[in-house]
C-alpha positions as MATLAB code, in Angstrom:
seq = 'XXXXXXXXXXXXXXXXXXXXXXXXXXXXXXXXXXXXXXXXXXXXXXXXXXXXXXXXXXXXXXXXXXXXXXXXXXXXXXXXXXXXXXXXXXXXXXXXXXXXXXXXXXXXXXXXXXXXXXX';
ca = [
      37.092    3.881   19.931;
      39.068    4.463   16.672;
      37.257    7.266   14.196;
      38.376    7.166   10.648;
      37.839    9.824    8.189;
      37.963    9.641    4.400;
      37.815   12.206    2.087;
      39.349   12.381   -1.843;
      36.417   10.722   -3.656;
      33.946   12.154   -6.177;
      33.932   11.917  -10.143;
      36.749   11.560  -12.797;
      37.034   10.750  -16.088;
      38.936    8.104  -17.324;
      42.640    8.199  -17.711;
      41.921   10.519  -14.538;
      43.531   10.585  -11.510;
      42.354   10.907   -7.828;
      43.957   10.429   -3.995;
      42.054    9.087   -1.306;
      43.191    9.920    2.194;
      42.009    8.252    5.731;
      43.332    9.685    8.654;
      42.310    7.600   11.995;
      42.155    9.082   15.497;
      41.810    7.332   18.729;
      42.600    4.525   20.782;
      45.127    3.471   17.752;
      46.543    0.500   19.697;
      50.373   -0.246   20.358;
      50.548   -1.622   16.548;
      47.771   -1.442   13.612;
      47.157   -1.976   10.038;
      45.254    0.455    8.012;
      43.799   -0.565    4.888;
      42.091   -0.054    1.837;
      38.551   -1.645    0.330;
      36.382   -1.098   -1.991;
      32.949   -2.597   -3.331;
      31.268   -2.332   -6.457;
      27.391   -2.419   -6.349;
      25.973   -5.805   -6.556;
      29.940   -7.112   -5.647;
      31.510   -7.989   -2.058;
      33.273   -5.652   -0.535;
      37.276   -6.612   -1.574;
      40.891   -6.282    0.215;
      43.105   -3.404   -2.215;
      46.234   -3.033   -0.040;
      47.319   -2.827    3.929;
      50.070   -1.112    5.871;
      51.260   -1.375    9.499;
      52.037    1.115   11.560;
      55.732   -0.269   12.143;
      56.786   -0.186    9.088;
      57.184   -2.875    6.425;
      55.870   -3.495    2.587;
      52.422   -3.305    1.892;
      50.482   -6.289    1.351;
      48.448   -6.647   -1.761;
      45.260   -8.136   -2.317;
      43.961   -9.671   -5.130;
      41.706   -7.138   -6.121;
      44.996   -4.574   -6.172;
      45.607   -2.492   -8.993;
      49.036   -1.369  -10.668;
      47.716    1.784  -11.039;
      47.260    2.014   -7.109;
      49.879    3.183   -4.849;
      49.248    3.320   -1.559;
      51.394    5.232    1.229;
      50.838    5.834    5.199;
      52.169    8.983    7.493;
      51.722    7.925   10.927;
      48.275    7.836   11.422;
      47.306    8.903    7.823;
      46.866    6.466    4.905;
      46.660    7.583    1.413;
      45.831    5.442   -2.228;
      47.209    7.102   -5.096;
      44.660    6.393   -8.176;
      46.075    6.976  -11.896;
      44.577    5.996  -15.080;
      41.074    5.353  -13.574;
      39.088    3.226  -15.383;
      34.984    2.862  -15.451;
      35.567   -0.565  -13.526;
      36.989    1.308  -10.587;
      34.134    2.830   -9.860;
      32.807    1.583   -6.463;
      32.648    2.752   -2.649;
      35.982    2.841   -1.473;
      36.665    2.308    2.399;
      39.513    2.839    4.902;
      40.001    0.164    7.903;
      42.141   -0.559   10.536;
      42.772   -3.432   12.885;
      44.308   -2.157   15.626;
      46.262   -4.368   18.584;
      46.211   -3.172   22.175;
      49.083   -4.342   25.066;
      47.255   -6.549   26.340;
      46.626   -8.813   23.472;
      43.205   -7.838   22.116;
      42.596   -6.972   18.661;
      39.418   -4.486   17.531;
      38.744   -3.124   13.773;
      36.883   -0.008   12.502;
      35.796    1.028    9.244;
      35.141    4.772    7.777;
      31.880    5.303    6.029;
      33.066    4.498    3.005;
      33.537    7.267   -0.302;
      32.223    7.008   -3.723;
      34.544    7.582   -6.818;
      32.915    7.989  -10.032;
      35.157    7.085  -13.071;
      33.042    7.803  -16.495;
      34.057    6.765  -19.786;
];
């Protein structure tokens, strides 16, 4: 059982900033990738930017922004928001796909946080 907690949402201006932060306890497997969703109402929820736990560059989805940034302390990942805009506005969600030794593979996601980004 992995538990992920996010916290770092809530309501902005634009041109505003805000950090989002997931830290993940648990059964965190020998190797996993924490990562970074969000969905805007009415929209699928969409891929932002992963890390693994080993090291490595992140990998970008489409739906990444420049003004992202997203960075990862052990078992803490953090997205780095600048110059919000009103499209960013959405439920943002942490996730991680974790591996174990013996081969399987099992994913969690946090409840999700709401950022607010008024024009």
């Amino acid at each position: 059982q992995v538990q992920l907690v996010e916290s770092g949402g809530g309501s902005v201006q634009a041109g505003g900033s805000l950090t989002l932060s997931c830290v993940a306890s648990g059964n965190l497997g020998t190797s996993n990738t924490m990562s970074w969703f969000r969905q805007s109402d009415g929209a699928q929820r969409r891929e932002l930017v992963a890390l693994m736990s080993n090291g490595g560059s992140a990998v970008y989805g489409q739906s990444m922004e420049d003004r992202f940034t997203i960075s990862r302390d052990d078992a803490t990942v953090k997205l780095d928001m600048t110059n919000l805009k009103p499209e960013d506005t959405a439920v943002y969600y942490c996730k991680i796909d974790a591996w174990a030794t013996h081969g399987s593979a099992y994913e969690f996601w946090g409840q999700g946080i709401q950022v607010n980004v008024s024009s």
